[in-house]
PyMOL Python script that loads the backbone (N, CA, C, O; Angstrom):
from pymol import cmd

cmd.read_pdbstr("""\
ATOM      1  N   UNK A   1      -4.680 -29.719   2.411  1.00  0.00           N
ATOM      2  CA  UNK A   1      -4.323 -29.684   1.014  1.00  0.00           C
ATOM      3  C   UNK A   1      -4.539 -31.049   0.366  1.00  0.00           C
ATOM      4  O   UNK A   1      -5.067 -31.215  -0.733  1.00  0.00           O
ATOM      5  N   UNK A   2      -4.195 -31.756   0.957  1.00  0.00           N
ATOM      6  CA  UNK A   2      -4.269 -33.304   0.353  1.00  0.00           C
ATOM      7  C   UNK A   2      -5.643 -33.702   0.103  1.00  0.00           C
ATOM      8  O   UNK A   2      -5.806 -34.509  -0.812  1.00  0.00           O
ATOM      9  N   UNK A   3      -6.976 -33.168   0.934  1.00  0.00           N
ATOM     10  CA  UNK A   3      -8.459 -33.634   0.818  1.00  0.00           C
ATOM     11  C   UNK A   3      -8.672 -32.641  -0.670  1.00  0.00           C
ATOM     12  O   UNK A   3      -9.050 -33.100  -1.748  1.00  0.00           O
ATOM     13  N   UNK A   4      -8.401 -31.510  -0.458  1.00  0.00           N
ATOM     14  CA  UNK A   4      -8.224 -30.368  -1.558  1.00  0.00           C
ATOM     15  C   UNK A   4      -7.991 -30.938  -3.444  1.00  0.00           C
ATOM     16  O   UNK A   4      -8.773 -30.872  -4.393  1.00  0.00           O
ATOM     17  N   UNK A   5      -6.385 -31.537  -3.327  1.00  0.00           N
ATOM     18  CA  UNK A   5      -6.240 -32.224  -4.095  1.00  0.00           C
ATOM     19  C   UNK A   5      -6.548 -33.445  -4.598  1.00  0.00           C
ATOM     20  O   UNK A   5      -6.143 -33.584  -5.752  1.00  0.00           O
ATOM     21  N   UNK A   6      -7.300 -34.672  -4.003  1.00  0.00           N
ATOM     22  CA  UNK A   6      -7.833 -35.330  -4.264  1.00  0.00           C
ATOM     23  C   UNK A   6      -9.662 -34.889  -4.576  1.00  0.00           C
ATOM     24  O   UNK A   6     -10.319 -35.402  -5.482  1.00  0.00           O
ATOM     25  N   UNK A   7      -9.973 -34.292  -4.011  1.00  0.00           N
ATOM     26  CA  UNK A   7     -11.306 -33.308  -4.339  1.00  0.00           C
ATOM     27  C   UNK A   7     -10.742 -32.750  -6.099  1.00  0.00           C
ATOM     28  O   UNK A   7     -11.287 -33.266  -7.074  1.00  0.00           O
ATOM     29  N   UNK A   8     -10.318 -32.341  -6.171  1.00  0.00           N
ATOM     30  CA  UNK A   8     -10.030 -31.729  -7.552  1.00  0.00           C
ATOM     31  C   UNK A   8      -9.695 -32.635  -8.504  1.00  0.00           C
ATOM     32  O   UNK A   8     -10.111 -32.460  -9.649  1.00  0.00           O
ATOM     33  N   UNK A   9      -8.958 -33.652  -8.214  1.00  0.00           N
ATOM     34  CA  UNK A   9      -8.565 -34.845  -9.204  1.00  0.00           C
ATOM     35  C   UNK A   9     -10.292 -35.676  -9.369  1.00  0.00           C
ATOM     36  O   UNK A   9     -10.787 -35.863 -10.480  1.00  0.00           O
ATOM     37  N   UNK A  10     -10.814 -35.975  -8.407  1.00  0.00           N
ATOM     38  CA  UNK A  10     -12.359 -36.694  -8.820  1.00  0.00           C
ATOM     39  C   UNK A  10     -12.877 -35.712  -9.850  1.00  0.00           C
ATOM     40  O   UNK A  10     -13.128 -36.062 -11.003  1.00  0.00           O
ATOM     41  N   UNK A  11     -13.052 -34.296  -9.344  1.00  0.00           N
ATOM     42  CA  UNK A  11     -13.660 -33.839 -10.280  1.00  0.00           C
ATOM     43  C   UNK A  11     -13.276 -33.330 -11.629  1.00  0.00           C
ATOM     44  O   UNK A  11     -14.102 -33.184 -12.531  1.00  0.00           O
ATOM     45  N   UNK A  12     -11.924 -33.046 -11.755  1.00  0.00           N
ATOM     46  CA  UNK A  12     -10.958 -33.401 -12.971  1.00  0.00           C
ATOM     47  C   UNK A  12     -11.353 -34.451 -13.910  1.00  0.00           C
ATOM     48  O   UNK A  12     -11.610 -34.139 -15.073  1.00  0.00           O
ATOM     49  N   UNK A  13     -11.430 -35.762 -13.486  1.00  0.00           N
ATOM     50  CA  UNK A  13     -11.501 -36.605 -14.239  1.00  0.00           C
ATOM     51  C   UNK A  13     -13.536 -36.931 -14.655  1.00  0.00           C
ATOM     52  O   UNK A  13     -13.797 -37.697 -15.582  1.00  0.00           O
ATOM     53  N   UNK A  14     -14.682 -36.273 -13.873  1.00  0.00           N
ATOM     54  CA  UNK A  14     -15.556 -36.072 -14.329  1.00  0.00           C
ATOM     55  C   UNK A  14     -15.930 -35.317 -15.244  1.00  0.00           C
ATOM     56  O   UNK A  14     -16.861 -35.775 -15.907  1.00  0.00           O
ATOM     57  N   UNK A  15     -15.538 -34.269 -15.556  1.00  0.00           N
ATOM     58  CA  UNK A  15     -15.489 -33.021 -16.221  1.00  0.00           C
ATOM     59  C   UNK A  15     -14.872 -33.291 -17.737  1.00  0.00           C
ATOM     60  O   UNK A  15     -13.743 -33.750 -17.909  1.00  0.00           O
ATOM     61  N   UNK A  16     -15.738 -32.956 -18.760  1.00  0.00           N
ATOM     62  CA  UNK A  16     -15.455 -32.715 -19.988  1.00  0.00           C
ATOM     63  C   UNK A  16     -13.633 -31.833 -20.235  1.00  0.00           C
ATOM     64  O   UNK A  16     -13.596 -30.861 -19.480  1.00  0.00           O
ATOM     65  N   UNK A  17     -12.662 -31.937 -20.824  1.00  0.00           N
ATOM     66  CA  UNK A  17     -11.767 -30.472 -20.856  1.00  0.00           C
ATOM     67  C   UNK A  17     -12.095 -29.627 -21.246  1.00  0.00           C
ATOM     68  O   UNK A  17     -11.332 -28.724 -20.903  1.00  0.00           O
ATOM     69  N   UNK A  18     -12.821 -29.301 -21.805  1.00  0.00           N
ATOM     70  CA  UNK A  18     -13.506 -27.925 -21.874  1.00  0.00           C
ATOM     71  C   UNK A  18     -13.627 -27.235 -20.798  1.00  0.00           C
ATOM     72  O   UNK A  18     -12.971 -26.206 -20.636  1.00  0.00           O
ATOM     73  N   UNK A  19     -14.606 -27.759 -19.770  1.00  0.00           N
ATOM     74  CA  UNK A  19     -15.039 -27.166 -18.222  1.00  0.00           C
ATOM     75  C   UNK A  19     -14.175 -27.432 -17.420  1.00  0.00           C
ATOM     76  O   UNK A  19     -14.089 -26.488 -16.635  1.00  0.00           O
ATOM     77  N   UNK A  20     -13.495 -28.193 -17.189  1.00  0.00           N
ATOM     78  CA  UNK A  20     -12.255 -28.295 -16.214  1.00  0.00           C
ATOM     79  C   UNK A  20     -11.080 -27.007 -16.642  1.00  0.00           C
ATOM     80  O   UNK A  20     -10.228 -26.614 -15.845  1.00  0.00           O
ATOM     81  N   UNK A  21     -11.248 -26.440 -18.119  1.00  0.00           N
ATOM     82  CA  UNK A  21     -10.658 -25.717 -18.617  1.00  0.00           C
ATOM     83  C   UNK A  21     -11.016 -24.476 -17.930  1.00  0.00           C
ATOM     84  O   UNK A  21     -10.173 -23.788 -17.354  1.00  0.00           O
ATOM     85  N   UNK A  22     -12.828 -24.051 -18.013  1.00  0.00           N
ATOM     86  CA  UNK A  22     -13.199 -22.892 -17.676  1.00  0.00           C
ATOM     87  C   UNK A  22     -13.132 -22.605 -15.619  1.00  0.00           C
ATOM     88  O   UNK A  22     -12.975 -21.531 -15.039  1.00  0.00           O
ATOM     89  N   UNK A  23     -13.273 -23.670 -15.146  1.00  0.00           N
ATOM     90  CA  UNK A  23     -12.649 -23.769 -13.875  1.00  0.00           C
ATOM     91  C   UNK A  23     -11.612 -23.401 -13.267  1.00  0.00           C
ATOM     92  O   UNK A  23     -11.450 -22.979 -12.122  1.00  0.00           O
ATOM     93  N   UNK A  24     -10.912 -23.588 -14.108  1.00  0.00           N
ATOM     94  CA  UNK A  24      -8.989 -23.302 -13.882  1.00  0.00           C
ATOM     95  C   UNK A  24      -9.226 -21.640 -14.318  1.00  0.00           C
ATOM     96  O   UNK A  24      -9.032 -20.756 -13.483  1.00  0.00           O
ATOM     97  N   UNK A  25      -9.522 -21.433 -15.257  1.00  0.00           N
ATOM     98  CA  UNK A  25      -9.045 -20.230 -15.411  1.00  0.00           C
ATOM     99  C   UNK A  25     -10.075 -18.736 -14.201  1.00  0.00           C
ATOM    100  O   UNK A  25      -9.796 -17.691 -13.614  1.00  0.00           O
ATOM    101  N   UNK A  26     -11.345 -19.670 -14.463  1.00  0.00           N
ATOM    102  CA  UNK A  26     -12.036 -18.726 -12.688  1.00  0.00           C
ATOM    103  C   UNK A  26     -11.168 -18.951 -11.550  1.00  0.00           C
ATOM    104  O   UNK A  26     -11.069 -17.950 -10.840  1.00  0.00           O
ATOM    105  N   UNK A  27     -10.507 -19.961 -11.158  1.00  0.00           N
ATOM    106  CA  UNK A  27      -9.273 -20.060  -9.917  1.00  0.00           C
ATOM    107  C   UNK A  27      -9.098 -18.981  -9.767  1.00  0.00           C
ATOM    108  O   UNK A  27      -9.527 -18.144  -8.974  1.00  0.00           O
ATOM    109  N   UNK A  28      -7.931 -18.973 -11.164  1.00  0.00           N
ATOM    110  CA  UNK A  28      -6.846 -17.599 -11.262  1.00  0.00           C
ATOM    111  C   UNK A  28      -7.481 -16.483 -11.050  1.00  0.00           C
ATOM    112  O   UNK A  28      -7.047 -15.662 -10.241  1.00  0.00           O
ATOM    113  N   UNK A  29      -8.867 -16.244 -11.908  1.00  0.00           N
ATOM    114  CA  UNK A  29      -9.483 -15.018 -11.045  1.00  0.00           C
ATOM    115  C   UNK A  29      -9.518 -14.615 -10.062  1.00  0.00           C
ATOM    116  O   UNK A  29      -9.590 -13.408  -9.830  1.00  0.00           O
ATOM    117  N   UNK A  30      -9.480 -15.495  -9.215  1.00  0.00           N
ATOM    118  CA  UNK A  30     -10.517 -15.639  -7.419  1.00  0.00           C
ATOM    119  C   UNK A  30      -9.130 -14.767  -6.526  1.00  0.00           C
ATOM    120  O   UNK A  30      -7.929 -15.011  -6.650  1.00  0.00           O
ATOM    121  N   UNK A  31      -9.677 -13.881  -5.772  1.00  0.00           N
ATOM    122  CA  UNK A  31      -8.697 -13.311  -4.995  1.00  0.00           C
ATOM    123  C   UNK A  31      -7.206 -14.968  -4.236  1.00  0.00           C
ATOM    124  O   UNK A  31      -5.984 -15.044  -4.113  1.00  0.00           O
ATOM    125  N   UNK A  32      -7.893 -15.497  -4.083  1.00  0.00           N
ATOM    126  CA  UNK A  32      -7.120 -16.504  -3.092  1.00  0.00           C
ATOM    127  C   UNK A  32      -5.771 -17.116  -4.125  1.00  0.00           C
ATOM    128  O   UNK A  32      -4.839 -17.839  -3.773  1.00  0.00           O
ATOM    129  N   UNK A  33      -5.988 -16.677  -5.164  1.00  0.00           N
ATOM    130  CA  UNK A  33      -5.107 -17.334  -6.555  1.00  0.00           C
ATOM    131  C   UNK A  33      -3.548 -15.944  -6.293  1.00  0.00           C
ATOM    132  O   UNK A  33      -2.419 -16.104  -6.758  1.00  0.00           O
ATOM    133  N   UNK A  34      -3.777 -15.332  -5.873  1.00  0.00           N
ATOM    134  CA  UNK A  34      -3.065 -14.162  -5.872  1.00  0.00           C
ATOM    135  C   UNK A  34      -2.545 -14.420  -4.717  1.00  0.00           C
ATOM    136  O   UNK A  34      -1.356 -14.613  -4.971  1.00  0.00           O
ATOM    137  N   UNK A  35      -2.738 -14.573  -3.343  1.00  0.00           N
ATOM    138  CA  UNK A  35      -2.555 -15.167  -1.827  1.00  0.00           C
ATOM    139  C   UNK A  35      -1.364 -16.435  -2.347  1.00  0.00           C
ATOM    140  O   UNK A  35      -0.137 -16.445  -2.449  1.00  0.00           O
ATOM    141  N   UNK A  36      -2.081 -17.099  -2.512  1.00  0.00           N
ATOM    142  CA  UNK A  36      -0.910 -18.656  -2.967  1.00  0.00           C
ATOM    143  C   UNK A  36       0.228 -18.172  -3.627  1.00  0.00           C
ATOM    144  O   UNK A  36       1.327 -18.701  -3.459  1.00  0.00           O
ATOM    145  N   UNK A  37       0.011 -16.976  -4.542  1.00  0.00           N
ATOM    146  CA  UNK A  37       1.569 -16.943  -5.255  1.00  0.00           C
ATOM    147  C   UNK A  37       2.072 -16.167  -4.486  1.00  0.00           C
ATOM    148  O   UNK A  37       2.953 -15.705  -5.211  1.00  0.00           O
ATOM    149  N   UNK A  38       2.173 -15.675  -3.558  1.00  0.00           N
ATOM    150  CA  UNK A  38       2.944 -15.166  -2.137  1.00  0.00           C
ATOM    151  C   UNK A  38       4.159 -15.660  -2.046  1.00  0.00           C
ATOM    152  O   UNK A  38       5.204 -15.012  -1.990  1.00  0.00           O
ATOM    153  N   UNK A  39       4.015 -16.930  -2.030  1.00  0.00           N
ATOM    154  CA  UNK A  39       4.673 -18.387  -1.496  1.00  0.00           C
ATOM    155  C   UNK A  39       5.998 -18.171  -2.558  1.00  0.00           C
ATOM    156  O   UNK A  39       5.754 -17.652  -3.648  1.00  0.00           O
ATOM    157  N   UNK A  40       7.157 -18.501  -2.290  1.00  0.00           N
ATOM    158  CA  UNK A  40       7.902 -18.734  -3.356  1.00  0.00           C
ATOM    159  C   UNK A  40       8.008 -19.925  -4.159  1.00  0.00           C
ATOM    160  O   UNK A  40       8.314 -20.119  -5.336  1.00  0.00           O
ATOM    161  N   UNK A  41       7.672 -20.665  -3.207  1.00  0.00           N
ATOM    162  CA  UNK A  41       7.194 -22.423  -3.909  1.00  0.00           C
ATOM    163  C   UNK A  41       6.215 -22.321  -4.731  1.00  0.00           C
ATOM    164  O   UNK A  41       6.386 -22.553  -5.928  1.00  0.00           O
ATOM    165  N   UNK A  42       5.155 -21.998  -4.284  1.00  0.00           N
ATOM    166  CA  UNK A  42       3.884 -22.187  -5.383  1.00  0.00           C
ATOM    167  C   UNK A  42       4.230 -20.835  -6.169  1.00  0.00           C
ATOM    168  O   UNK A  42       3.796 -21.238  -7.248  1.00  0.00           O
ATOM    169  N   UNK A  43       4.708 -19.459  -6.476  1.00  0.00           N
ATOM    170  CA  UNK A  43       4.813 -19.118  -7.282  1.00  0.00           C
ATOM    171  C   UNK A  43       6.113 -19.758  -8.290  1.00  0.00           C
ATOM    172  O   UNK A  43       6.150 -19.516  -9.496  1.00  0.00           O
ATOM    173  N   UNK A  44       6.966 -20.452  -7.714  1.00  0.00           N
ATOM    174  CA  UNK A  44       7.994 -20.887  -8.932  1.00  0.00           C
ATOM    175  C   UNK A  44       7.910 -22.453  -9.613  1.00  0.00           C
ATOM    176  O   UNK A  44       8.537 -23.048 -10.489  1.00  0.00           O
ATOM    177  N   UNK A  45       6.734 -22.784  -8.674  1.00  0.00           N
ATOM    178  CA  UNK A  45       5.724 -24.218  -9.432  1.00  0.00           C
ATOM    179  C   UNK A  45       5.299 -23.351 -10.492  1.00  0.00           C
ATOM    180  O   UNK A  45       5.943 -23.290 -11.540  1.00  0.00           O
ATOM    181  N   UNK A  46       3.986 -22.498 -10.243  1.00  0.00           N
ATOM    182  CA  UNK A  46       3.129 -22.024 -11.303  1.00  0.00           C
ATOM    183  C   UNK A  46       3.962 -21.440 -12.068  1.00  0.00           C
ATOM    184  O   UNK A  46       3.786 -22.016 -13.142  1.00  0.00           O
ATOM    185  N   UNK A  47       5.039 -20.398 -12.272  1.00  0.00           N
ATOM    186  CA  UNK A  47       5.403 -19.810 -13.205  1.00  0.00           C
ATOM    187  C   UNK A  47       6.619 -20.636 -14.247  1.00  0.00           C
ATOM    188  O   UNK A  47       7.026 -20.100 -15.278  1.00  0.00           O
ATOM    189  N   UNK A  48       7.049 -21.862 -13.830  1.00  0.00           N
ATOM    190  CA  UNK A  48       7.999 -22.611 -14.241  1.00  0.00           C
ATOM    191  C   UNK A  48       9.082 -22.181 -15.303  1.00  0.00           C
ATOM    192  O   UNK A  48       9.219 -22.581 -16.458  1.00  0.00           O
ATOM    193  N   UNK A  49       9.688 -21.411 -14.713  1.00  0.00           N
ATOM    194  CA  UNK A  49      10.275 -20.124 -15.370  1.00  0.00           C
ATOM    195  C   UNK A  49      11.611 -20.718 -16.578  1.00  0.00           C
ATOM    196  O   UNK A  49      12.281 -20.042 -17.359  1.00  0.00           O
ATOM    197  N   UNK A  50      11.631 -22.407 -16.291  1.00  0.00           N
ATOM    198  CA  UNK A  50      12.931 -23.234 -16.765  1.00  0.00           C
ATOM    199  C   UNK A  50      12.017 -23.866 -17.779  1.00  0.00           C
ATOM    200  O   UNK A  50      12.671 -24.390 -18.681  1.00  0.00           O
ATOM    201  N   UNK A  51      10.653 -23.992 -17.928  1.00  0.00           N
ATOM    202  CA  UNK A  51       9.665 -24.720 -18.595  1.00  0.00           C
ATOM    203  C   UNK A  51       9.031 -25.863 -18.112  1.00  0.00           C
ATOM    204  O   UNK A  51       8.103 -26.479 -18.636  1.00  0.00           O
ATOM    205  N   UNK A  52       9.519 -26.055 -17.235  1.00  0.00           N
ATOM    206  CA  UNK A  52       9.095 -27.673 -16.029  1.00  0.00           C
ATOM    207  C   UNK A  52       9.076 -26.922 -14.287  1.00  0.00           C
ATOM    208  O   UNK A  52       9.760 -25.949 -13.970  1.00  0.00           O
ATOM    209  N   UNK A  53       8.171 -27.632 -13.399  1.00  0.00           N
ATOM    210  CA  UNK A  53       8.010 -27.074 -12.209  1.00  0.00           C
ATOM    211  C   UNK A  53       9.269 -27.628 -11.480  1.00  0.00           C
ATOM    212  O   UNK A  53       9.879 -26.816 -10.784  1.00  0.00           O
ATOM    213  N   UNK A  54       9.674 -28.723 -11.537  1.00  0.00           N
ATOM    214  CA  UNK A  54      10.713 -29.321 -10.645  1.00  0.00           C
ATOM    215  C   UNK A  54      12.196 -29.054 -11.019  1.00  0.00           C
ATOM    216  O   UNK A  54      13.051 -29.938 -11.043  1.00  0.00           O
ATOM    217  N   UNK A  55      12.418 -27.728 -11.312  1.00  0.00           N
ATOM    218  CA  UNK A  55      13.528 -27.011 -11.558  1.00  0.00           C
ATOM    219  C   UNK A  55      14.918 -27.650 -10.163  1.00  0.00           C
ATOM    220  O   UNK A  55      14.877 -28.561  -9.335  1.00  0.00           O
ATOM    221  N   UNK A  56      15.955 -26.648 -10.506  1.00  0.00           N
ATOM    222  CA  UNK A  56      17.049 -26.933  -9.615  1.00  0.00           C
ATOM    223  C   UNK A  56      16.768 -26.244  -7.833  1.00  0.00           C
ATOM    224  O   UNK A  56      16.862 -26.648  -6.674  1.00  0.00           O
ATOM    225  N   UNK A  57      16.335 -24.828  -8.670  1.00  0.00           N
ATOM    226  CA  UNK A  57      15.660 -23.908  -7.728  1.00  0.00           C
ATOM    227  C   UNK A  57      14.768 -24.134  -6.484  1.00  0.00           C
ATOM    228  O   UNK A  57      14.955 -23.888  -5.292  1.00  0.00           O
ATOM    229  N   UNK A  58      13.452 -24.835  -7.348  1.00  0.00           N
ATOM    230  CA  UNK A  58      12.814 -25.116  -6.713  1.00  0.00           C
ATOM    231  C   UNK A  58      13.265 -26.538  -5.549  1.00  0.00           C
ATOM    232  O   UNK A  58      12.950 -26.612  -4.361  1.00  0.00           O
ATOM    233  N   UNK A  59      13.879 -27.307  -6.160  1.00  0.00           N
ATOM    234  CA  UNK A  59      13.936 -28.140  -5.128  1.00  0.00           C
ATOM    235  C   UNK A  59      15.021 -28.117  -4.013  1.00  0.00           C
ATOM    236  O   UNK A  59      15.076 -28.971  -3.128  1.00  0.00           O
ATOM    237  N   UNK A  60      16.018 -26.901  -4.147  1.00  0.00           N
ATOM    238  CA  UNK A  60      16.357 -26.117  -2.967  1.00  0.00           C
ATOM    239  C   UNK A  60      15.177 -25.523  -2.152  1.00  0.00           C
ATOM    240  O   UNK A  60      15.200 -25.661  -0.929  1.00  0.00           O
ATOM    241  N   UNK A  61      14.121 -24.855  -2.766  1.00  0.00           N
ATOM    242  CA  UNK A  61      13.385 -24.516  -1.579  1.00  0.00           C
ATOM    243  C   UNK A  61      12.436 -25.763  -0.917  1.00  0.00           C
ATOM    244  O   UNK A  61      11.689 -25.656   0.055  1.00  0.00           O
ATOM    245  N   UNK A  62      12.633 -26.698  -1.547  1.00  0.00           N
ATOM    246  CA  UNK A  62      11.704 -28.060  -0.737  1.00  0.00           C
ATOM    247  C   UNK A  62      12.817 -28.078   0.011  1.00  0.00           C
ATOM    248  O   UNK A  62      12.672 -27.305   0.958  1.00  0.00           O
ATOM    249  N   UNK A  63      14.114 -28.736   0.019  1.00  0.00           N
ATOM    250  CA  UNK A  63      15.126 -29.045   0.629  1.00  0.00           C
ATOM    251  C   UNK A  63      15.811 -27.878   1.816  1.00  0.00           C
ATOM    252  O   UNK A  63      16.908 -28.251   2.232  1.00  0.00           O
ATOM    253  N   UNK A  64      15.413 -26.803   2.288  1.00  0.00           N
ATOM    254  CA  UNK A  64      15.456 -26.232   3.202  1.00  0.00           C
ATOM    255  C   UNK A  64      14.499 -26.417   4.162  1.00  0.00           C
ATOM    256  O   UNK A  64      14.539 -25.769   5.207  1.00  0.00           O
TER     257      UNK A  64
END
""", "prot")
cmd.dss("prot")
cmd.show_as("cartoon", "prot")
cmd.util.cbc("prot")
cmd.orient("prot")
């Protein structure tokens, strides 16, 4: 994950926002976008249901 995320930040910061825009939203397409929200972590990152990812919630489930 960490080569993953630094891979994405280089190319983040090459990328016009426009296309970094149209990128993100093919992710969510991609079967594997559906797999990750499995997770209760990464679905209550992505859905940030309080309006921010680092809720109370969530950092009970880091903290277990």
């Amino acid at each position: 994950m960490g080569s993953l995320r630094t891979s994405l930040h280089q190319r983040r910061s090459q990328l016009p926002p426009g296309e970094w825009q149209a990128i993100g939203e093919e992710a969510r397409r991609h079967p594997l976008h559906k797999l990750l929200l499995e997770s209760p972590f990464t679905r209550r990152a992505y859905d940030k249901p309080r309006g921010y990812a680092g809720d109370a919630v969530l950092m009970d489930l880091i903290m277990a």
